[in-house]
C-alpha positions in Angstrom: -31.3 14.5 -4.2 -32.6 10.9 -5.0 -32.2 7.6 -3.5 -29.6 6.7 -6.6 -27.8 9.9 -6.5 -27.3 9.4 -2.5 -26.0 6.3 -3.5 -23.9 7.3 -5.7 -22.5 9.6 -3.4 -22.2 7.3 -0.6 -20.5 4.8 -3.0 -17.8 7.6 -3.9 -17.2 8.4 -0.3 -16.8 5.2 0.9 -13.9 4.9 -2.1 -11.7 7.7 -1.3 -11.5 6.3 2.5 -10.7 3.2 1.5 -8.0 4.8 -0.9 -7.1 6.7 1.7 -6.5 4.2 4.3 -4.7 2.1 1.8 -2.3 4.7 1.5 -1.8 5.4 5.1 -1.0 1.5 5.3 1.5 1.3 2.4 3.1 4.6 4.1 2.8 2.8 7.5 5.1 -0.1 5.8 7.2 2.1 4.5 8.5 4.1 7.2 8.6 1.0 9.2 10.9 -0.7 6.9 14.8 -1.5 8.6 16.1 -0.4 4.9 14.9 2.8 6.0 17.1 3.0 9.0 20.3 2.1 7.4 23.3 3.8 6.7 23.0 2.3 2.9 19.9 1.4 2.4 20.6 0.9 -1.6 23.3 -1.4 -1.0 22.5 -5.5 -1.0 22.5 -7.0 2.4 26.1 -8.2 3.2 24.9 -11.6 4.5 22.3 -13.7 4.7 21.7 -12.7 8.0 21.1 -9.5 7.2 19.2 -10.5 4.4 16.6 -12.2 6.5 16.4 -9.0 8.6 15.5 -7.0 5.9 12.8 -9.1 4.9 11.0 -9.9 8.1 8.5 -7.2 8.2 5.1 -7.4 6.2 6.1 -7.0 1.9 4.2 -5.1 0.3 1.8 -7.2 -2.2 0.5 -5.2 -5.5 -3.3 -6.0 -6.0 -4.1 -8.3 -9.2 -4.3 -7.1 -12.9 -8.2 -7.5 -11.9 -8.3 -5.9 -8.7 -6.9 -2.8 -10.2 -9.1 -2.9 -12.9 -12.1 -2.9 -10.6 -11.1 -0.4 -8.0 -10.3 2.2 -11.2 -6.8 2.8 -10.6 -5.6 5.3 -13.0 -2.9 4.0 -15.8 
């Protein structure tokens, strides 16, 4: 193998962990979400207490049109 191929490699590698820990993140958030943990999770929040308490934890952002563009997210 070459210099460029190794880099290549490298560069490939170094993309599926950080897919990979992105993942583990966004599951991370997900199973720590209160919606999770109620008896109705489907059902809007009955006041605006509740509503609060349901959206306290981290929200999960969706990366720009360009971000995905550049990280080569399937479509």
């Amino acid at each position: 193998m070459n210099a460029d191929q190794l880099r290549r490699l490298a560069g490939r590698i170094a993309t599926a962990v950080a897919e990979m820990n992105e993942a583990s993140r966004r599951m991370t958030v997900l199973r720590a979400a209160p919606d999770r943990y109620m008896m109705t999770p489907n059902r809007g929040p009955d006041s605006y207490a509740e509503f609060l308490a349901r959206t306290s934890g981290p929200l999960l952002h969706e990366p720009s049109a360009r971000d995905r563009d550049q990280r080569g997210c399937p479509r």
